[in-house]
C-alpha positions in Angstrom: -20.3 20.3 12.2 -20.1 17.8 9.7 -17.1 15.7 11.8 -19.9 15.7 14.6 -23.2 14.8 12.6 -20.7 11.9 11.0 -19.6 10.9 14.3 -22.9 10.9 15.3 -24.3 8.5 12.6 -22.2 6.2 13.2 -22.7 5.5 17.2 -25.9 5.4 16.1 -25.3 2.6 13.7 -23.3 0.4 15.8 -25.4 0.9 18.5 -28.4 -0.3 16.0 -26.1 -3.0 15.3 -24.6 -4.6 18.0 -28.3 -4.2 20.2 -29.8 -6.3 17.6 -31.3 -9.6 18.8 -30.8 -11.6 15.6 -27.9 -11.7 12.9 -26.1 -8.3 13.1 -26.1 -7.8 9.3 -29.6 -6.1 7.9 -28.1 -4.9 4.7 -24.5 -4.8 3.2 -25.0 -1.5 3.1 -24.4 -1.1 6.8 -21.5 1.0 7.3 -18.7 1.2 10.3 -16.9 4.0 10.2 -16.0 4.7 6.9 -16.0 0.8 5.9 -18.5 0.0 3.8 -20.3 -3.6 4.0 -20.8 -4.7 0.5 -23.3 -7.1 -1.3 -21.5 -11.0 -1.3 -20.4 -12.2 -4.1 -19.8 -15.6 -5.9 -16.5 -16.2 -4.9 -16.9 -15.4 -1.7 -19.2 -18.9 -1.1 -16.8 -20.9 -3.4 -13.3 -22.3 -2.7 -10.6 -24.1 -4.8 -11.8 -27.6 -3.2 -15.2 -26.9 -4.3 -17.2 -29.0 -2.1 -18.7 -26.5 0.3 -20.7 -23.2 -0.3 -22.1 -21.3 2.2 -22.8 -17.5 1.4 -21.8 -14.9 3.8 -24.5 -11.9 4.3 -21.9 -9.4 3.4 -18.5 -9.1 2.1 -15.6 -6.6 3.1 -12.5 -5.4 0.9 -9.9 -3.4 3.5 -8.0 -0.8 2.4 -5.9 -1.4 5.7 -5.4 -2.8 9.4 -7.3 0.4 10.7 -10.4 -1.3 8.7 -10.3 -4.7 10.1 -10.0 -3.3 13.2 -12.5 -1.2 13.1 -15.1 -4.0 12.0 -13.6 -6.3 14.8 -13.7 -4.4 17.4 -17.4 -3.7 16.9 -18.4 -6.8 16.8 -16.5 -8.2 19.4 -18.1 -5.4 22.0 -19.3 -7.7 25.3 -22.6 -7.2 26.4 -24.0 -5.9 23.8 -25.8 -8.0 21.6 -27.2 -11.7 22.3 -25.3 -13.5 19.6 -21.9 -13.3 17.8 -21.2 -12.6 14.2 -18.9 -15.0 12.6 -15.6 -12.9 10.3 -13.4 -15.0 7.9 -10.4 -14.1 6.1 -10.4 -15.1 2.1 -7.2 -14.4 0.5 -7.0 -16.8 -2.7 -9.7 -18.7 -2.0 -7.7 -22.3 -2.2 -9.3 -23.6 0.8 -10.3 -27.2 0.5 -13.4 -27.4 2.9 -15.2 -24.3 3.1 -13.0 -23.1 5.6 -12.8 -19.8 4.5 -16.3 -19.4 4.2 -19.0 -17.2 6.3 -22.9 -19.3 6.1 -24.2 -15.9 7.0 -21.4 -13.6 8.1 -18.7 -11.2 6.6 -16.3 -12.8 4.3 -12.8 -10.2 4.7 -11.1 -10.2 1.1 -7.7 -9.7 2.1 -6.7 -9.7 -1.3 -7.5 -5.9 -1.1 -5.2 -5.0 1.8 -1.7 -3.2 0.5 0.1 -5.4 -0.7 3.6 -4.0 -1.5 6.8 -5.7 -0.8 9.5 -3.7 1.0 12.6 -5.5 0.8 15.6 -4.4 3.4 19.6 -5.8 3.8 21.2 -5.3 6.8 24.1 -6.6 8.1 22.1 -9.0 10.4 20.6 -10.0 7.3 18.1 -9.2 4.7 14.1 -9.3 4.8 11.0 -8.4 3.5 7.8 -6.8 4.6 4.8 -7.9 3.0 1.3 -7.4 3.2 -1.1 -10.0 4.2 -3.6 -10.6 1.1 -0.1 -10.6 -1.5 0.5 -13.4 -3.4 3.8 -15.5 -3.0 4.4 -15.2 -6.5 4.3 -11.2 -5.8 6.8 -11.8 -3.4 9.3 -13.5 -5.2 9.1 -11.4 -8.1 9.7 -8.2 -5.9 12.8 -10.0 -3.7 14.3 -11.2 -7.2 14.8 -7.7 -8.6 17.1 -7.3 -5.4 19.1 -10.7 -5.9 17.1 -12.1 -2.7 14.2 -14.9 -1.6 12.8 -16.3 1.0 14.3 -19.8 1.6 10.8 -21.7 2.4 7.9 -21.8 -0.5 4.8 -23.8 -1.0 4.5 -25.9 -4.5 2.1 -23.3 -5.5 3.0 -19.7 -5.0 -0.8 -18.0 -6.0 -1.6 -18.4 -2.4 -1.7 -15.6 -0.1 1.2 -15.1 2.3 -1.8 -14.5 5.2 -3.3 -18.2 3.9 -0.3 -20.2 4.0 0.9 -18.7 7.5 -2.3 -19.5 9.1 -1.8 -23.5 8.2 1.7 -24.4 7.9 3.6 -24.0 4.4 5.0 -26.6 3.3 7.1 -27.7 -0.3 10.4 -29.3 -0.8 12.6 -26.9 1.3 11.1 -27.3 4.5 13.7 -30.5 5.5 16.0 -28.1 5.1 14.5 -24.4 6.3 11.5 -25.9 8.2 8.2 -24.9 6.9 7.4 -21.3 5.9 5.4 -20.8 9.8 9.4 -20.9 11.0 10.4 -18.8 8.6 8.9 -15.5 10.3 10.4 -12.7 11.7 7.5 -10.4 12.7 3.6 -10.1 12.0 1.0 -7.3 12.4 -1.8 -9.0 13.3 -6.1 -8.2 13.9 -7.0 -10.0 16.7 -10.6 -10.6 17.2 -11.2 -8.2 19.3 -10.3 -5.8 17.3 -6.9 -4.9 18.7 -3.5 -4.3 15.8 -0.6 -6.0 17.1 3.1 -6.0 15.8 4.1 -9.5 16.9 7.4 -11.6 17.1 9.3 -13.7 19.1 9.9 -11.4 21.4 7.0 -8.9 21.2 3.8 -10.1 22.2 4.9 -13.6 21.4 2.3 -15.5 22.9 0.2 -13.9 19.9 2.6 -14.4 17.4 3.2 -18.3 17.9 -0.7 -18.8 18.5 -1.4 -17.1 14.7 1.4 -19.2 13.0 -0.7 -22.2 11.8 -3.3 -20.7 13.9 -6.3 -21.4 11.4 -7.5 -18.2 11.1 -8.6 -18.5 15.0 -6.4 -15.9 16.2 -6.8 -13.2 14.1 -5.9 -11.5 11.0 -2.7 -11.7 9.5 -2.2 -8.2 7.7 1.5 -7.9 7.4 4.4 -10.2 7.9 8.2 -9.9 7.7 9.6 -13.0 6.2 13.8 -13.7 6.4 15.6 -13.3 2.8 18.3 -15.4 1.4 20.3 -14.7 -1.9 18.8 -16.0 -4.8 20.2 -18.3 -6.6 19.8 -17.8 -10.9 20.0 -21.1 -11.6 18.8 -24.8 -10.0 19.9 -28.0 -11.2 16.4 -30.0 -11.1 16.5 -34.2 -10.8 14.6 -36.8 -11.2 14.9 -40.4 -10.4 12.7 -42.8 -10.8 11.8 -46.2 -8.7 10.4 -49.5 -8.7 10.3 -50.2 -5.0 8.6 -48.2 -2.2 11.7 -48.6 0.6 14.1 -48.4 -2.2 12.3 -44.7 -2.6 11.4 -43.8 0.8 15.2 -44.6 1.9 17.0 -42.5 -0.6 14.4 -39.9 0.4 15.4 -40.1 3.9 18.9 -39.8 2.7 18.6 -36.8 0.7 17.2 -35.0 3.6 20.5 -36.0 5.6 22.2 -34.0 3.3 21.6 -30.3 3.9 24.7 -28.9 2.7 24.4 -30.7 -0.5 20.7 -30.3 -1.7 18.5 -27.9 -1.4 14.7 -29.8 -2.1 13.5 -32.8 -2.2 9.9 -34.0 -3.0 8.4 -37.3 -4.2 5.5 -38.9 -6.3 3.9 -41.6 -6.5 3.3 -42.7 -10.4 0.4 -44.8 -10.7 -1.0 -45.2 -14.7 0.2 -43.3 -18.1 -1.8 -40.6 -17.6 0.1 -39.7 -13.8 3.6 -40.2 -16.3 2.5 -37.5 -18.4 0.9 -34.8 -15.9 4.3 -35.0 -13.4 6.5 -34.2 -16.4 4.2 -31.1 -18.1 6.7 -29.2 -16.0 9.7 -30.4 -16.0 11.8 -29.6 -19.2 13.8 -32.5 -20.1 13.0 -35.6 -22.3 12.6 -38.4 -20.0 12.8 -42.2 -21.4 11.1 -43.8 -18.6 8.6 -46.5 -19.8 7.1 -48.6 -16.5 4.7 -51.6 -17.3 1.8 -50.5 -15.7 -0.1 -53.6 -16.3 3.1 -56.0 -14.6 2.1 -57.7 -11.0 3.5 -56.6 -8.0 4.4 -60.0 -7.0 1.3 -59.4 -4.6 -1.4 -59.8 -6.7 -1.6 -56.1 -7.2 -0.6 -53.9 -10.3 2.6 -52.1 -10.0 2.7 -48.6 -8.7 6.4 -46.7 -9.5 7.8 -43.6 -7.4 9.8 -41.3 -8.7 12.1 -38.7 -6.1 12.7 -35.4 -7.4 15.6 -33.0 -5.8 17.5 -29.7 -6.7 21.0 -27.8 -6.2 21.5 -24.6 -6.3 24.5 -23.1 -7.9 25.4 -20.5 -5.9 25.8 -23.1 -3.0 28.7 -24.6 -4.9 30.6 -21.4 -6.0 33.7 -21.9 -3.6 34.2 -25.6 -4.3 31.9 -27.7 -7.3 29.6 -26.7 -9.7 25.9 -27.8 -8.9 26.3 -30.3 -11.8 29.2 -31.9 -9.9 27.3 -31.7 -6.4 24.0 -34.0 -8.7 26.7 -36.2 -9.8 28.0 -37.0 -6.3 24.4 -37.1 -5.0 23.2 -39.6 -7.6 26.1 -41.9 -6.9 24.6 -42.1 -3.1 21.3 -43.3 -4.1 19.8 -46.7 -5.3 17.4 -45.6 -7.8 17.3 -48.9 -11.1 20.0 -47.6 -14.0 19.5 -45.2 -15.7 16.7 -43.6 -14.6 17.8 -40.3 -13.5 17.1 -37.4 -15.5 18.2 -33.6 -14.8 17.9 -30.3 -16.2 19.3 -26.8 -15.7 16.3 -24.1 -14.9 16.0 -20.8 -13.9 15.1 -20.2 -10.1 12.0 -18.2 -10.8 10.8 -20.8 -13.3 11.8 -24.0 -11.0 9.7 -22.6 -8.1 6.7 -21.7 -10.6 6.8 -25.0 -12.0 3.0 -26.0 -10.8 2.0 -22.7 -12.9 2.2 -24.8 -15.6 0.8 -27.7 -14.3 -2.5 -25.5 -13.5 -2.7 -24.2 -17.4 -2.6 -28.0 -18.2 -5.5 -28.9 -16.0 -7.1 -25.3 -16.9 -6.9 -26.9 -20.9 -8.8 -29.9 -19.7 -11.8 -28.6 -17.9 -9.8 -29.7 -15.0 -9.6 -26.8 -12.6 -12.5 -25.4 -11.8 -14.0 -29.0 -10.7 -14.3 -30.4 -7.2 -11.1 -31.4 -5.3 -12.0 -33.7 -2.7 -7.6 -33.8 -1.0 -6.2 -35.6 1.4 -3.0 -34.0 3.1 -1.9 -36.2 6.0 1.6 -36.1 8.0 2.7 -40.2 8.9 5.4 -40.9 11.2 8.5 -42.5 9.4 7.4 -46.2 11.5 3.8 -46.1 9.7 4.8 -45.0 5.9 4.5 -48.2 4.4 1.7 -49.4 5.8 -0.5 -45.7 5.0 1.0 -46.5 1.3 -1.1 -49.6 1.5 -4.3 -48.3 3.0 -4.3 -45.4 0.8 -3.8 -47.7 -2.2 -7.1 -49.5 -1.4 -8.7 -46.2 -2.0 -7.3 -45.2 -5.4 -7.8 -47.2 -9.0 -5.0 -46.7 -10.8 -6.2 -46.5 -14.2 -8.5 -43.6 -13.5 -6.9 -41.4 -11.1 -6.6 -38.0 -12.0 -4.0 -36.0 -10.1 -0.6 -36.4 -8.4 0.5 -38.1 -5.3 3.2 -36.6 -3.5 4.7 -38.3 -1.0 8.3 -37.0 0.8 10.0 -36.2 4.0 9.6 -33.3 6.7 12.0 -33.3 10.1 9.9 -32.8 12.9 12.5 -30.6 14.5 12.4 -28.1 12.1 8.9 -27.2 13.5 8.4 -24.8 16.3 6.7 -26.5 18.6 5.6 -22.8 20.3 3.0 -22.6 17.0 -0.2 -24.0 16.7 0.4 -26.0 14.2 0.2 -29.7 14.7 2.6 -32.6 13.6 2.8 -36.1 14.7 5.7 -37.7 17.6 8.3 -39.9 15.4 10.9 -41.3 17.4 13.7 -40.9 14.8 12.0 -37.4 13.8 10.9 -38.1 10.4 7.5 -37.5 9.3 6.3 -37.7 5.8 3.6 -35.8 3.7 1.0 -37.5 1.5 -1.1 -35.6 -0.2 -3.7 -37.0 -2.8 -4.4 -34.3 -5.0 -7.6 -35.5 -6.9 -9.3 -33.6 -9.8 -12.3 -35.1 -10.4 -14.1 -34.5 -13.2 -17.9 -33.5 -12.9 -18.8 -35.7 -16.3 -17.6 -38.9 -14.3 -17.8 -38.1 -11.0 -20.6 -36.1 -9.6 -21.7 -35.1 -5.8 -21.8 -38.6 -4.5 -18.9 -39.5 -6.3 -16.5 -36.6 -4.4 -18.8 -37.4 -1.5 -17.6 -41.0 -1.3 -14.2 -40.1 -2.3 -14.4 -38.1 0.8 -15.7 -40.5 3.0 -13.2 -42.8 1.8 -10.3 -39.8 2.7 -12.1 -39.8 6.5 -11.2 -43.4 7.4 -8.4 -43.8 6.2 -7.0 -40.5 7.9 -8.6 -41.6 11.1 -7.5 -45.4 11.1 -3.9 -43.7 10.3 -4.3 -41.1 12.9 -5.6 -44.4 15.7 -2.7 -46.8 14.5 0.5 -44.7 14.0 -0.3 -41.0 15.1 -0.5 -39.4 12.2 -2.2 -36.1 11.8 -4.0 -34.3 8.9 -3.0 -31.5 7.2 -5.3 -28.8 5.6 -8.0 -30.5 6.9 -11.5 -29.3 8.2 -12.4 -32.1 11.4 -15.3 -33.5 11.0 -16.4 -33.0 15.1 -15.1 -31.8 18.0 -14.1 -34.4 19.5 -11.7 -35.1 16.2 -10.4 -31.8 17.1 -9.7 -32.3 20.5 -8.2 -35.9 19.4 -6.1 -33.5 16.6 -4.5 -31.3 18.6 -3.9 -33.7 22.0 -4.2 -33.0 25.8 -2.0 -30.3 26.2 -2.6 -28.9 22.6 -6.0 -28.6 22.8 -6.1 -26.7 26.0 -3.6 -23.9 24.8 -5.6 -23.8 21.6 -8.5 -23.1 23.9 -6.7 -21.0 26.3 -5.5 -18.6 22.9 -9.1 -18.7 21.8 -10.4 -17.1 24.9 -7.3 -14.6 25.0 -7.7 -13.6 21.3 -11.0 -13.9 20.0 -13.3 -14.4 23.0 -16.6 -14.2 21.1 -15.2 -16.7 18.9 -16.3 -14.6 16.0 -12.9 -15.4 13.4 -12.1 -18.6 11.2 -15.9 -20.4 11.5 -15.2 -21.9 8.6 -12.7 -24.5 10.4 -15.9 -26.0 12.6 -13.4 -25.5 15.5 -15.2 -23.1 17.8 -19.4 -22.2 17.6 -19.6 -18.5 17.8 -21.0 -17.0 21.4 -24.1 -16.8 21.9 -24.1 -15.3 25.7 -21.6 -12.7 25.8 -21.5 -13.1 29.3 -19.6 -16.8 28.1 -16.7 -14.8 27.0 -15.6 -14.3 30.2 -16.3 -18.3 31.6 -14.2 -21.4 31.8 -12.0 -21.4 28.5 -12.7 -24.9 28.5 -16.3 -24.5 26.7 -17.4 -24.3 23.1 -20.2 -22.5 22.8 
C-alpha cells in the first residue's frame, strides 16, 4: 500500500512538473523519485575563474547513475512541457567562465557520486575504474598503493576525472601519451535523456568519442576506466633556462622527439622577479639563475627569459642507464646558455603534485580566491613566434602575477573521433599557451579583469584568423565563434551528437553552445538549428 501511495505521488509530481508552463523548478524541495532537489548554494554560482555567477534554482548531490537518470530522463520527456530546463555537471568547480553554471537550473554536484577507485592487472594490462566526481589526486593515491598510474595527468590533480574528460587533459605527458581524452578505456555515461550507457571504442562508440572533450554537451560522465602503467618511485626533474625564444622552442621540439628518453616536458615563460620566484616555490633545488630583467631586447623591448622543464623516470632506465645518466645525455642535446641547467631527484607522487604547493603559496597571498581572467590557446608550430609577440603586447612585465606556460603537444596523439578541437599544423606540432593570471582585487577590480578579458578575446581571435589556432578551456563569446571553433565538418557532428544525445538541449548551458528548447516539438527538426 505504501509502494503504491509512493508511486503515486510521484507521477503526480512529475506530471505537475513537466506540464508546467514556466521554469520547471517551484521549490528545491521538489522531489523525483527518491531524489531530493535541494536549496542552491554558494558554490554552486561561483567557479575558480571567478568572473561569472549565475545561481541555479536548485542544486542536486547523486548518490549514483540511477539518480541522474532519473532527473534526466524527466526532464527530457517530449511533449510535455513548453520549455526546457537547463542540468550542469559541477565537479571541482575550476571552470574559468561560468561554464559550469545553471542561471536558473539544477547545478549536479558530482563530487557526491561514489567515488572509489577499483584498480585491476591483467595480463592485457592493468586499469582502473573510477568514479566520475573523484579527484585525480584520489586516483593516484589509490593506483600508487598497487605500484601503478595512469600515464596522462593535468598540472593540477584537484580536478575531477568527469571535468578534465569533458575538455581535454592536458600536462607535460601528453607529447608522449596524448592527452588524458586518449587515455580511456571505457565510460558510463547519463545522456540527456536520461539513458545509462557503458561506452568504449567499441560499445556505443559514437557516444563515447562525442563525451570525450564533449563539454558537458553529451552527457554525464559518471564512471570511467582509465589505462594504468607502473609507477615509477622516483623522477629526475630539470630545468633549463633560456635567453632566446627559438633557442627554447627548438630544444622543446626536440625533447618531444625523444620519447624513449623523456617522459615530460613543459615550458615557461619568465617575465620579472616575481615570475623567478613563483616557478621555483615547487621545485626543490637551489637554482643560481640571475636574468637582467631591466636589459633591452635589442628591440626596444625589455627582455623576457624561458626556461624548459623536463623529467625521466627511473624505472625506464633499469635495463641500461640510470635516469641521471639518461639527463646527462639529454642535456648534452640541447642549446640552453652554460650553466643553466638545474636538476633534482623527487618522488613521483610529489613531482606530479607539485602545483599543490604552488596553490598554498598563492592561498598565503590572498591570491586564490580572486578573479582569474585565463587564456589557454593551442598555435600551430608556423605561428609560435609571432602569438609570443601579440601576447606580449598584452602583458607588463613588472606586474604580472601568474605563470606562462608555453610547450609542445603532437597533433597525432589526438583522436580525431573526439570532440575535442585542435588546430591543422603541417609538421604536427602544436603548442599550448596558457596565461594563468591572478589578479588581485586591491589592484585590479571588475573593469580591470573585464579589460584583461577583452584584451584575451582579440588576441585569441586575431590568432585563431592568421594561423588557425584554437582556444582551449574557453567559453565562445557567440555562435558564430563556435561554429568558426569547431569548422565545417566539426560543427555539424557536434550538432548532429547534440540532437542524438541531448535533444532538448537541456546539459552543459554553461558553455553558451546550445539555447535550451523551447518547442519540444524542435527536438525532433533539422539538427542544424539552435534553439
Amino acid at each position: 500500500m505504501e509502494l503504491i501511495k509512493a508511486l503515486y505521488m510521484y507521477a503526480a509530481v512529475v506530471a505537475l512538473l513537466l506540464c508546467s508552463s514556466v521554469n520547471f523548478i517551484q521549490s528545491p524541495s521538489d522531489v523525483f523519485g527518491p531524489v531530493a532537489l535541494l536549496e542552491p548554494t554558494p558554490s554552486a554560482a561561483s567557479d575558480f575563474g571567478a568572473v561569472v555567477s549565475d545561481a541555479p534554482a536548485a542544486v542536486m548531490r547523486p548518490g549514483s547513475a540511477a539518480d541522474v537518470a532519473r532527473l534526466l530522463a524527466a526532464l527530457s520527456s517530449p511533449g510535455r512541457r513548453r520549455r526546457a530546463t537547463a542540468v550542469a555537471a559541477r565537479g571541482a568547480g575550476h571552470s574559468l567562465h561560468g561554464q559550469a553554471q545553471a542561471r536558473g537550473g539544477i547545478v549536479v554536484e558530482t563530487r557526491a557520486l561514489p567515488r572509489a577507485v577499483e584498480v585491476s592487472s591483467r595480463r592485457d594490462g592493468a586499469y582502473a575504474d573510477v568514479g566520475g566526481g573523484a579527484l585525480w589526486v584520489e586516483v593516484l593515491e589509490e593506483c600508487l598503493r598497487a605500484g601503478l598510474a595512469p600515464r596522462s595527468w593535468t598540472d593540477y590533480l584537484y580536478l575531477t576525472v568527469g571535468g578534465t574528460l569533458s575538455n581535454g587533459g592536458i600536462s607535460g605527458q601528453a607529447f608522449k601519451h596524448g592527452p588524458q581524452i586518449s587515455n580511456v578505456l571505457q565510460l558510463e555515461v547519463v545522456t540527456g535523456t536520461g539513458e545509462v550507457v557503458t561506452c568504449s571504442p567499441t560499445q556505443s562508440p559514437e557516444l563515447f568519442f562525442a563525451v570525450l572533450g564533449g563539454l558537458g554537451q553529451f552527457g554525464i560522465i559518471t564512471r570511467a576506466r582509465i589505462p594504468l602503467q607502473v609507477a615509477p618511485p622516483k623522477v629526475r626533474w630539470v630545468r633549463a633556462f633560456y635567453d632566446s625564444f627559438e633557442t627554447f622552442t627548438g630544444d622543446q621540439e626536440l625533447l618531444v622527439s625523444m620519447p624513449d628518453l623523456v617522459d615530460y616536458v613543459e615550458g615557461f615563460m619568465v617575465l620579472n622577479e616575481h615570475s623567478l620566484r613563483s616557478s621555483s616555490v615547487a621545485f626543490p633545488a637551489e637554482v643560481n639563475f640571475a636574468p637582467d630583467f631591466g636589459s633591452d631586447d635589442g628591440e626596444g623591448a625589455k627582455k623576457v627569459y624561458y626556461c624548459i622543464e623536463f623529467a625521466v623516470h627511473d624505472f625506464q632506465q633499469q635495463d641500461s642507464a640510470s635516469a641521471d645518466h639518461v639527463v646527462e645525455l639529454v642535456l648534452r642535446k640541447l642549446s640552453y646558455p652554460r650553466p643553466h641547467a638545474y636538476s633534482v631527484e623527487v618522488a613521483y607522487f610529489d613531482f606530479l603534485n607539485r602545483v599543490r604547493m604552488e596553490e598554498e603559496s598563492l592561498r598565503s597571498r590572498g591570491l586564490w580566491d580572486v578573479p582569474h581572467p585565463w587564456l589557454n590557446v593551442f598555435v600551430p608550430s608556423h605561428g609560435v613566434a609571432e602569438f609570443k609577440d601579440m601576447l606580449m603586447g598584452t602583458v607588463t612585465q613588472g606586474e604580472f602575477e601568474g605563470p606562462v606556460l608555453v610547450y609542445p603537444l603532437l597533433t597525432d596523439r589526438w583522436d580525431g573521433n573526439t570532440s575535442a578541437v585542435v588546430p591543422a599544423s603541417p609538421d604536427g606540432v602544436m603548442y599550448v599557451f596558457s596565461v594563468l593570471r591572478s589578479t588581485d582585487p586591491a589592484r585590479c577590480g571588475a573593469a580591470c579583469v573585464e579589460g584583461i578579458l577583452e584584451e584575451h578575446s582579440r588576441v585569441a581571435d586575431e590568432a585563431c584568423r592568421r594561423f588557425g589556432a584554437k582556444q582551449y578551456l574557453a567559453r565562445q563569446p557567440s555562435r558564430a565563434h563556435w561554429r568558426d571553433h569547431f569548422g565545417g565538418s566539426g560543427w555539424d557532428r557536434f550538432v548532429a551528437r547534440k540532437a542524438r544525445f541531448d535533444p532538448m538541449h537541456i546539459l552543459g548551458p554553461g558553455q553558451g553552445i546550445f539555447l535550451p528548447r523551447t518547442d519540444p516539438a524542435a527536438a525532433a527538426s533539422s539538427s542544424s538549428s539552435w534553439t
